[in-house]
KOLBAMI-896116 format. One record per residue: residue in one letter; residue number from 1; x, y, z of N, C-alpha, C, O, CB in turn. Coordinates in steps of 0.05 Angstrom, whole numbers. Glycine has a CB too. Layout:
<nodes>
NODE   rest    nr     n_px     n_py     n_pz    ca_px    ca_py    ca_pz     c_px     c_py     c_pz     o_px     o_py     o_pz    cb_px    cb_py    cb_pz
NODE      a   NUM        X        Y        Z        X        Y        Z        X        Y        Z        X        Y        Z        X        Y        Z
...
</nodes>
This chain:
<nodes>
NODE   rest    nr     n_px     n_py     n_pz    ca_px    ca_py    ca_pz     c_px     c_py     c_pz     o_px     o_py     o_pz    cb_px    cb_py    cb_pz
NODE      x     1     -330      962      269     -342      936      275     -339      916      252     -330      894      257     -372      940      282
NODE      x     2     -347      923      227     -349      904      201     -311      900      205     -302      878      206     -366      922      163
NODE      x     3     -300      916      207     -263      912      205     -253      893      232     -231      883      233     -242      950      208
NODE      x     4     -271      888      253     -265      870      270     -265      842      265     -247      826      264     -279      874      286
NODE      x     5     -295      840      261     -314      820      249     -295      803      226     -293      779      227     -343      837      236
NODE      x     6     -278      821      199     -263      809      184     -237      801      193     -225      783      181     -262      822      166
NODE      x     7     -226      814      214     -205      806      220     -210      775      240     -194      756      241     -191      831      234
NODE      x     8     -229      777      251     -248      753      266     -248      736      244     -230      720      248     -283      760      276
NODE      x     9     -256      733      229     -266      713      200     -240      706      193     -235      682      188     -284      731      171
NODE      x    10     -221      725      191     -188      717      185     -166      697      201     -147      682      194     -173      742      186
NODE      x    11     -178      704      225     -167      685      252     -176      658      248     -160      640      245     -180      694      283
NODE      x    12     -197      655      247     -213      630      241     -204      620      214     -195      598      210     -245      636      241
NODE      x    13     -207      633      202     -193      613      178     -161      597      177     -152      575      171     -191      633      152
NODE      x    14     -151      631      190     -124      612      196     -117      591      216      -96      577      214     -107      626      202
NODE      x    15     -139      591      237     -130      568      255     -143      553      243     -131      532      246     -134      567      283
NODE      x    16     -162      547      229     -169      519      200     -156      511      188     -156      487      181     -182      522      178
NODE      x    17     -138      532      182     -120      514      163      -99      506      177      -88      488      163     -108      528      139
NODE      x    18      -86      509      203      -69      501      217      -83      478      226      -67      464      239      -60      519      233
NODE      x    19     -115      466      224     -114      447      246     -124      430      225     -139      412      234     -130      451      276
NODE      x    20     -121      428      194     -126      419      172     -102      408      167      -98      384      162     -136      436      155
NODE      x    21      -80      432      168      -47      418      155      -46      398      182      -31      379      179      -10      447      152
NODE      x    22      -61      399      209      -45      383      228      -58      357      227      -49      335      231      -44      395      258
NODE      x    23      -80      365      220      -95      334      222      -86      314      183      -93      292      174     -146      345      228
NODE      x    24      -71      333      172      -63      319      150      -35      304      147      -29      286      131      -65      338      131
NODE      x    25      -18      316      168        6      307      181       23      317      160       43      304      155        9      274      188
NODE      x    26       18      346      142       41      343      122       65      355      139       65      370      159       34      362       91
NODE      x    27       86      343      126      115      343      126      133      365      114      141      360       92      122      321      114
NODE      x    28      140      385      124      156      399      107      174      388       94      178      401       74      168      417      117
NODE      x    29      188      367       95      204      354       70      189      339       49      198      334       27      224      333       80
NODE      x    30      163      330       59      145      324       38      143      341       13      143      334      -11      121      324       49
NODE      x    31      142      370       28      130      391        7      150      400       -6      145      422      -16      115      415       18
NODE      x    32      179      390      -13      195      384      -27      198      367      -49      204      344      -45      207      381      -16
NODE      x    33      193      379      -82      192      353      -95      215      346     -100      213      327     -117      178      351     -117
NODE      x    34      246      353      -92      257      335      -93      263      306      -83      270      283      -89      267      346      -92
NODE      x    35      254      321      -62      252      300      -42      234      276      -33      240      258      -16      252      311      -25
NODE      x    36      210      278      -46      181      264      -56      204      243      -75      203      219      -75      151      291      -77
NODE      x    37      220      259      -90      219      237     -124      249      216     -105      256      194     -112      234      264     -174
NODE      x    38      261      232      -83      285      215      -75      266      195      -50      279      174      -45      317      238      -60
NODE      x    39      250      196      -41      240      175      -24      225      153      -39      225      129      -33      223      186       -4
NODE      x    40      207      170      -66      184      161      -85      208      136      -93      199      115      -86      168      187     -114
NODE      x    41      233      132     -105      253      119     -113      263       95      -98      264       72     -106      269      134     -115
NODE      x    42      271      109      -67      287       99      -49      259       64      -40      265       40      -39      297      132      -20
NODE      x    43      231       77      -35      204       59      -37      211       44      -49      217       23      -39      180       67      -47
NODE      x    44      213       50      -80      209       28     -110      233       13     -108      230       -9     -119      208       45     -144
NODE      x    45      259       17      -98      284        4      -97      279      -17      -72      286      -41      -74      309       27      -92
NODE      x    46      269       -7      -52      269      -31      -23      247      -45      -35      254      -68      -40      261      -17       16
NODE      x    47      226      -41      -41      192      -60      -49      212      -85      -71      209     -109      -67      156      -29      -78
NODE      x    48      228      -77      -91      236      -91     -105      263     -111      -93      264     -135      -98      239      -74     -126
NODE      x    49      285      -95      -76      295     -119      -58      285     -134      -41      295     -156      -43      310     -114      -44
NODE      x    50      261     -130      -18      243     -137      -10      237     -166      -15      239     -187       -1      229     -121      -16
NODE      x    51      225     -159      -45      218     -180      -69      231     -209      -70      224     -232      -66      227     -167      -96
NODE      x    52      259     -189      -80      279     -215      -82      287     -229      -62      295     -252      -64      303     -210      -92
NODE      x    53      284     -215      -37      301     -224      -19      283     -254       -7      293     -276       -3      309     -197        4
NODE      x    54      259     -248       -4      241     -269        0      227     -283      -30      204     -289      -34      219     -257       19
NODE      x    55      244     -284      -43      224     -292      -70      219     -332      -62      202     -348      -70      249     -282     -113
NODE      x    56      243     -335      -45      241     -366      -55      231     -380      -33      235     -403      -29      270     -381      -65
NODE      x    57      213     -361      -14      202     -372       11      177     -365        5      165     -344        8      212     -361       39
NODE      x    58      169     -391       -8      139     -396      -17      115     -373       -6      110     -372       18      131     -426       -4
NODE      x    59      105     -361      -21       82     -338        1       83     -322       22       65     -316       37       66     -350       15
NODE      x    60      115     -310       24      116     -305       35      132     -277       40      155     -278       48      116     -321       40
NODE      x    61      120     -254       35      135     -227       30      126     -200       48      109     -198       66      129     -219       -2
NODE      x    62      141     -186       39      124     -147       47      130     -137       22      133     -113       25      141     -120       76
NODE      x    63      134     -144       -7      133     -130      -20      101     -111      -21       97      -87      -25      143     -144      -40
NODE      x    64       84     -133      -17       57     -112      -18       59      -92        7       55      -68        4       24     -130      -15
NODE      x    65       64     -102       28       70      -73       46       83      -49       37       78      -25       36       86      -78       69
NODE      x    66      105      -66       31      124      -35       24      108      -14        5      110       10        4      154      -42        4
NODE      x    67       91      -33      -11       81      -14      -31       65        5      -21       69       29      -25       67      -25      -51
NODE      x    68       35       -7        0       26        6        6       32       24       24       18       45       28       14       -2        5
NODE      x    69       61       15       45       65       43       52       76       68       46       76       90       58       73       42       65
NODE      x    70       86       61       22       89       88        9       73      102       -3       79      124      -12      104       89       -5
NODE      x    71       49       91       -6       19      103      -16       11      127        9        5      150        3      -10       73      -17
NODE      x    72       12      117       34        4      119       58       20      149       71       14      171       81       10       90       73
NODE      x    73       46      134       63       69      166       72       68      184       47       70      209       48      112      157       78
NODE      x    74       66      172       28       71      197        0       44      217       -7       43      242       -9       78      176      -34
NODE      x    75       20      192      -12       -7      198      -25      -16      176      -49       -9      152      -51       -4      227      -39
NODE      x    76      -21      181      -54      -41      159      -71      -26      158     -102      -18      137     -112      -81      172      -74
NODE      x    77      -22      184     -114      -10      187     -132       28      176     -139       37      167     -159      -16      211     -131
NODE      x    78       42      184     -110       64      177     -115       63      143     -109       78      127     -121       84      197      -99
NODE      x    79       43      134      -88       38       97      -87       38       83     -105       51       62     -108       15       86      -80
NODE      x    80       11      100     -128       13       86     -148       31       85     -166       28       69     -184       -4       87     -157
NODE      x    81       53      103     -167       73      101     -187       96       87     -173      114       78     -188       81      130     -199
NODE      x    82       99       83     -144      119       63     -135      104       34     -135      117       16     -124      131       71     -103
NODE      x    83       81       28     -146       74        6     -144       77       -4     -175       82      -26     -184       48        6     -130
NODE      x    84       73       21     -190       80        6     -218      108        5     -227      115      -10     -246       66       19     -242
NODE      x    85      127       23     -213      157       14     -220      159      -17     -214      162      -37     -229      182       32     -199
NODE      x    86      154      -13     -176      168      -33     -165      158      -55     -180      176      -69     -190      165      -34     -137
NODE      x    87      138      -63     -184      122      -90     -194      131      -99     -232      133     -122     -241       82      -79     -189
NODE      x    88      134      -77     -245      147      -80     -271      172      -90     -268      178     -110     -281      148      -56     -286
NODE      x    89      188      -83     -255      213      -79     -246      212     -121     -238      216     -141     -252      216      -48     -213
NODE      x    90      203     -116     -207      194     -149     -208      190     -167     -218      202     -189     -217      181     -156     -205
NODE      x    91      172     -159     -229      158     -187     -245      173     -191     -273      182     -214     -281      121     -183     -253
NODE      x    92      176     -164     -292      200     -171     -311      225     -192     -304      229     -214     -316      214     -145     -318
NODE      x    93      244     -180     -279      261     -199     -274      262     -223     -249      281     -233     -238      279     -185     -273
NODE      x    94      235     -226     -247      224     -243     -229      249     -268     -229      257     -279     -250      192     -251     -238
NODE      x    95      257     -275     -205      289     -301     -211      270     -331     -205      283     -351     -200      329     -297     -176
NODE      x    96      243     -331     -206      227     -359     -211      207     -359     -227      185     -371     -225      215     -370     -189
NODE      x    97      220     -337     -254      204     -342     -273      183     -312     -277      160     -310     -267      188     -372     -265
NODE      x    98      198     -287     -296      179     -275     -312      151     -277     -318      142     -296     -332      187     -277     -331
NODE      x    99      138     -260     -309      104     -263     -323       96     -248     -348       74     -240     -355       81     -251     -302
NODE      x   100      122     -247     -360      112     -223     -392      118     -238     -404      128     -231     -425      127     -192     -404
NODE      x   101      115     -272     -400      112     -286     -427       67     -297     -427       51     -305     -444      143     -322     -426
NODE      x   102       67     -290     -398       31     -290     -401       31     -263     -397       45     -255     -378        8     -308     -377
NODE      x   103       23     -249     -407       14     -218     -418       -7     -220     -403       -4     -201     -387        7     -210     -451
NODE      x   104      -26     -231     -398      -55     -221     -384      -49     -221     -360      -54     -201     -348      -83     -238     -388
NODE      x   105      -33     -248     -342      -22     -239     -317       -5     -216     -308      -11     -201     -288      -10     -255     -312
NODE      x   106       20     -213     -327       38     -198     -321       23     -161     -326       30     -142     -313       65     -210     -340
NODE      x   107        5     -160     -344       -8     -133     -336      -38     -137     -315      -48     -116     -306      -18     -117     -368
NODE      x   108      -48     -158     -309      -61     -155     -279      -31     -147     -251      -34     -130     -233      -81     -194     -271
NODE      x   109      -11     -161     -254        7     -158     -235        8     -130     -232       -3     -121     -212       32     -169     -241
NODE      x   110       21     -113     -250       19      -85     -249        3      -71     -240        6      -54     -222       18      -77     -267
NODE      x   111      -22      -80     -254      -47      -61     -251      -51      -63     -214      -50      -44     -199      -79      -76     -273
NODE      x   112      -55      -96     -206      -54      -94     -183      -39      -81     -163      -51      -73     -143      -54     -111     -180
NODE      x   113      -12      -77     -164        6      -71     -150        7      -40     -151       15      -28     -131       28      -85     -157
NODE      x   114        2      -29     -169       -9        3     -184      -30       14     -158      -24       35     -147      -33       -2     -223
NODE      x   115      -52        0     -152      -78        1     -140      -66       -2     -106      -68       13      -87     -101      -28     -154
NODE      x   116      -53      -26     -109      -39      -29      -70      -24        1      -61      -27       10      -38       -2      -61      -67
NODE      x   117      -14       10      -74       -4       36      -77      -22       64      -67      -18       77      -47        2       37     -106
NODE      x   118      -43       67      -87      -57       80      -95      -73       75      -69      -61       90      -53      -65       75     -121
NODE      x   119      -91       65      -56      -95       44      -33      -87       51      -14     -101       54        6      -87       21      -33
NODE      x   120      -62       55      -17      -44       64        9      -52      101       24      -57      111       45       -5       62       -5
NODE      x   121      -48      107       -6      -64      138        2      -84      143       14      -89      156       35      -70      152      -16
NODE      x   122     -101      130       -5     -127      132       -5     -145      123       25     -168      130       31     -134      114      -30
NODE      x   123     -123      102       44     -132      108       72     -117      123       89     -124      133      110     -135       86       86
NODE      x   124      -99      124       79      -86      146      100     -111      176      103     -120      187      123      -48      158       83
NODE      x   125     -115      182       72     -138      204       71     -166      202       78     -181      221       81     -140      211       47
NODE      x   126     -173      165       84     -200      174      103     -188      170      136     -203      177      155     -232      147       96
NODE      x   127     -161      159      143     -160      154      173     -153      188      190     -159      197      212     -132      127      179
NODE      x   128     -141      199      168     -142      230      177     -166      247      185     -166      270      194     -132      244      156
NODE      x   129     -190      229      180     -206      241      185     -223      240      210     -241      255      219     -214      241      169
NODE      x   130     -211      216      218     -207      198      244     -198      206      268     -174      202      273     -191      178      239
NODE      x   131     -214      220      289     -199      222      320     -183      206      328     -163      212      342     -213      221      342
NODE      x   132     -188      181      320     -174      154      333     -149      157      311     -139      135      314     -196      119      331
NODE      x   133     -137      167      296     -122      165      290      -93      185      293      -88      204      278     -133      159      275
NODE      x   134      -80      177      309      -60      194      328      -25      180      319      -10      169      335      -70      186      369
NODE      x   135      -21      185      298        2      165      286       25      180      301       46      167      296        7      165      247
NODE      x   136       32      203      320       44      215      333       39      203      362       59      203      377       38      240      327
NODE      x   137       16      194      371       22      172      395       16      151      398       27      140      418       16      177      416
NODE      x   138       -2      134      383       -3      107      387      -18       94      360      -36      106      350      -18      101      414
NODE      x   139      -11       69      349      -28       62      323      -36       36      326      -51       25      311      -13       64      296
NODE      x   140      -24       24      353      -37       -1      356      -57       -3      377      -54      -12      400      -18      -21      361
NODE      x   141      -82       10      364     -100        4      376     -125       -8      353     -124       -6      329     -106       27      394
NODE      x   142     -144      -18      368     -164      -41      361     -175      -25      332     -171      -37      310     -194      -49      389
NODE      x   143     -184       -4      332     -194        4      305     -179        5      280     -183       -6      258     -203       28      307
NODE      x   144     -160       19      288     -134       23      269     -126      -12      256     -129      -16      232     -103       40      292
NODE      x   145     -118      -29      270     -107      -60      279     -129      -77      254     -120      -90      234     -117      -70      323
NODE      x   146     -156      -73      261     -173      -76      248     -171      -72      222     -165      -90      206     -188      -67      257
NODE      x   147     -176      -45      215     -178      -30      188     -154      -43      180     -162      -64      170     -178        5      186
NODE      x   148     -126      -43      179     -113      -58      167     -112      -80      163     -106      -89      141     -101      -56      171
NODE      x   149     -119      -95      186     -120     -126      176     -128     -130      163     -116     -141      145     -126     -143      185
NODE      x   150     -163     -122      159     -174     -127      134     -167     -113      107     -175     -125       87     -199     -122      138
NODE      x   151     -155      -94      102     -143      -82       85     -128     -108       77     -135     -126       61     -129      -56       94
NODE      x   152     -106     -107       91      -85     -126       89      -97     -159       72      -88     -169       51      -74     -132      124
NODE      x   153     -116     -167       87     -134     -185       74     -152     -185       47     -158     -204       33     -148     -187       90
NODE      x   154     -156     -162       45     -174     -164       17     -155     -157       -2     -163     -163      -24     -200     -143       14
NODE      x   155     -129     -146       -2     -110     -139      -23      -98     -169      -30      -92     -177      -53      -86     -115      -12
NODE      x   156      -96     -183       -7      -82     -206      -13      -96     -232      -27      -85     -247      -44      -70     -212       12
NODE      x   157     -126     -236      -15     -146     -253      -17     -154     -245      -57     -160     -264      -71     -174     -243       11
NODE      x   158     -152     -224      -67     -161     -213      -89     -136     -210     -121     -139     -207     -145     -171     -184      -75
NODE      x   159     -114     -212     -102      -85     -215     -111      -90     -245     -116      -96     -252     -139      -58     -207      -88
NODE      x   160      -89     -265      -93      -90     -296     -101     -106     -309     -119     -102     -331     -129      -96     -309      -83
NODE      x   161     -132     -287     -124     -151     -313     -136     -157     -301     -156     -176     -311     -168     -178     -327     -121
NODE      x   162     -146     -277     -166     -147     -265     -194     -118     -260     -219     -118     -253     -243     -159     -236     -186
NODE      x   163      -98     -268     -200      -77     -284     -210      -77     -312     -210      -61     -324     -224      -55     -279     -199
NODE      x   164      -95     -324     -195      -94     -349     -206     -110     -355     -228     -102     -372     -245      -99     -366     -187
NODE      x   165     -138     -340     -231     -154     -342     -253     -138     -332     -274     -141     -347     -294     -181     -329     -250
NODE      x   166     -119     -309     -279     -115     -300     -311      -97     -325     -317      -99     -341     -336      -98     -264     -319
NODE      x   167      -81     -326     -299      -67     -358     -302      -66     -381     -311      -52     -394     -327      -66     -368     -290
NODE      x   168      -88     -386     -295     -103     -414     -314     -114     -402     -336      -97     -405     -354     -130     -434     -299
NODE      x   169     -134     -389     -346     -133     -383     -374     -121     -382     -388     -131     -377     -410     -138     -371     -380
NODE      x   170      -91     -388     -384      -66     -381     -404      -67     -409     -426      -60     -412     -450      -31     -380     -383
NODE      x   171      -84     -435     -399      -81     -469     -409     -109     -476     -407     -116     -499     -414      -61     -493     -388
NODE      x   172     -127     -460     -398     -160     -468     -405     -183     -451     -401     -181     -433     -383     -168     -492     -389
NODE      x   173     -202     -453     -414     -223     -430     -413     -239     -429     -386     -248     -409     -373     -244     -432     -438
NODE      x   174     -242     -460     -380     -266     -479     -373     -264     -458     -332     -244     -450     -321     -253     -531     -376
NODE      x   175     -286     -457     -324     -287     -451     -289     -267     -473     -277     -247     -472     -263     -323     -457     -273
NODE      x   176     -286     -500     -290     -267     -524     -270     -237     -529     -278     -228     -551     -271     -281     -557     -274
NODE      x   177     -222     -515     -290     -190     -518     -288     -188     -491     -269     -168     -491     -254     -171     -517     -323
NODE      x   178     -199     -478     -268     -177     -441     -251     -197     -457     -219     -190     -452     -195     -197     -382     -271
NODE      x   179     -221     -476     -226     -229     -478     -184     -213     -503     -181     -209     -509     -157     -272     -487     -169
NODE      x   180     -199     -521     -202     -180     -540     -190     -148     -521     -178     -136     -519     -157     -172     -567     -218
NODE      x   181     -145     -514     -198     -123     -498     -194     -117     -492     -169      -98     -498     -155     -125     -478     -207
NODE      x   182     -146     -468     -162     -140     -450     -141     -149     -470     -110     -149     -459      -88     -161     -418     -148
NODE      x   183     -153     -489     -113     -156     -513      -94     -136     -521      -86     -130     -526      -62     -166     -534     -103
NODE      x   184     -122     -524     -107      -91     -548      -99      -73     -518      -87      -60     -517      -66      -68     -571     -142
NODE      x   185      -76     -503     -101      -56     -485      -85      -62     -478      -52      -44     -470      -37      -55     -457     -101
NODE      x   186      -89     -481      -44     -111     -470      -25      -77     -456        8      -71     -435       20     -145     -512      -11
NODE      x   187      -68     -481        7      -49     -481       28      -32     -455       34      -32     -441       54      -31     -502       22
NODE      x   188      -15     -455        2        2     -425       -6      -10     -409       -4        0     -389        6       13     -419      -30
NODE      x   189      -40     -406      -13      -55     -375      -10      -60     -365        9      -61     -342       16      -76     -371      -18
NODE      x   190      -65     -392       23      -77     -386       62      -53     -381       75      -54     -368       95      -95     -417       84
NODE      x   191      -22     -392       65       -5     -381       80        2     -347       73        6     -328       89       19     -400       78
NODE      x   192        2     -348       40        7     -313       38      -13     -298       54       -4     -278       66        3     -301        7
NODE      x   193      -36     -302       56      -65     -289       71      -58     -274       94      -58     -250       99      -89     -313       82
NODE      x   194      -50     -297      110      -44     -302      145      -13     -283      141      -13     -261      151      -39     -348      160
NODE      x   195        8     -289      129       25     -283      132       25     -242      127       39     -224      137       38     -304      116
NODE      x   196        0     -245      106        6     -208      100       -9     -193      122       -2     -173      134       -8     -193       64
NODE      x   197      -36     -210      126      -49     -193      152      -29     -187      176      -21     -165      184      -74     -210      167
NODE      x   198      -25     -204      183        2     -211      209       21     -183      198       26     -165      215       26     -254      204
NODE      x   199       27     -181      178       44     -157      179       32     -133      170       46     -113      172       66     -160      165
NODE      x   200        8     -133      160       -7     -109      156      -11     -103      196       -5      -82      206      -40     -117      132
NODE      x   201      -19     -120      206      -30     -112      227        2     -108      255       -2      -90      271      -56     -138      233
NODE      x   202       21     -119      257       33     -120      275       64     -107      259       84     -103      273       29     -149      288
NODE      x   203       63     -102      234       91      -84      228       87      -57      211      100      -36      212      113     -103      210
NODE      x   204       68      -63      198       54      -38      186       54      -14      206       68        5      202       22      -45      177
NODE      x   205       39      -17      226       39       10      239       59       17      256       63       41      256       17       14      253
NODE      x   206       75        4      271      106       11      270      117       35      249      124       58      252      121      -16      261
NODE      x   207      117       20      227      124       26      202      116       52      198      134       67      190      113       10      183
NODE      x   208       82       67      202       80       92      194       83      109      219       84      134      218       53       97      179
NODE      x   209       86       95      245       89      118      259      122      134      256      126      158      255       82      108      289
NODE      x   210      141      113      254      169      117      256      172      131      224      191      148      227      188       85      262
NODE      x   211      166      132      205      160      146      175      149      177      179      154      196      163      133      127      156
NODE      x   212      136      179      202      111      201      199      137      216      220      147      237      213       67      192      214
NODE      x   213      145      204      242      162      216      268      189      231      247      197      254      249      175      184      297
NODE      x   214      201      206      227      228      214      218      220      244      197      238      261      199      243      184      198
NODE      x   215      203      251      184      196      266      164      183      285      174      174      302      159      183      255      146
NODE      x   216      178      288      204      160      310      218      182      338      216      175      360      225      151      298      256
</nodes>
């Protein structure tokens, strides 16, 4: 009876952990670190063309997507290190102007883009915990749609007005130069805003279902 009972206790554990690895979506090529450091790369290389490719259309990118979807497909750990390549990488050879001649911007840039990354994991690991979250049959639905948008929104809203503050500090201490500042720009910010939700919400999840399908 006690040798039943353990083999009972053994069953159960193992279908736990089968419905643990399923509800975690890992990837057997995931669990390859070669293959982690050749996608972790392949991320940091597109986030940074990405970059360029839209650099000269005012506010208007997926470099922050890209980042955070590789937070999202990798984990939090490999996000944040494709967020600090890609963004060093960036902003060093930024083609409208370097931010490592202001040092306090150009390491908020990092730090930020480090965190969008990191971010990226870090919901993928609470939406797993989520019934509603079925990245194997549908991701555009209202909760999911939601949670990103606002995601999408507070990364971007927090990006604008804390690069604009280390910014202006570069030419004044005072509140009233970084709230003129961040005034006159009001237009560009509200277009980056609108423009990243819109793709947090309507290309983003595209994005992880077809990621999650290719690596299954």
């Amino acid at each position: 009876m006690v040798l039943e009972n353990s083999d009972l206790e053994g069953d159960i554990e193992v279908s736990k952990s089968e419905v643990e690895k399923e509800r975690e979506n890992i990837s057997a090529w995931l669990e390859k670190p070669s293959f982690r450091i050749a996608i972790l790369s392949t991320f940091a290389a597109l986030a940074v063309v990405f970059g360029y490719m839209l650099a000269f259309i005012p506010n208007i990118e997926i470099f922050t997507l890209t980042i955070f979807l590789s937070g999202f497909i990798l984990g939090k750990k490999e996000g944040l290190i494709v967020g600090l390549l890609s963004s060093i990488i960036f902003t060093f050879f930024n083609p409208l102007g370097s931010s490592v001649v202001a040092l306090p911007l150009f390491l908020y840039q990092i730090a930020h883009y480090s965190l969008t990354g990191f971010l990226g994991g870090f919901l993928r690991h609470y939406l797993n915990k989520r019934d509603y979250f079925k990245p194997k049959e549908d991701l555009y639905i209202f909760p999911i749609l939601v949670i990103l948008g606002l995601t999408g929104a507070l990364i971007t809203f927090f990006y604008d007005i804390l690069s604009t503050f280390f910014g202006a500090m570069l030419f004044s201490q005072s509140f009233e130069y970084f709230l003129t500042t961040y005034l006159a720009g009001i237009i560009f910010t509200t277009t980056h805003l609108i423009g990243n939700v819109l793709g947090f919400i309507f290309i983003l999840p595209g994005l992880i279902q077809l990621l999650i399908k290719l690596l299954d």
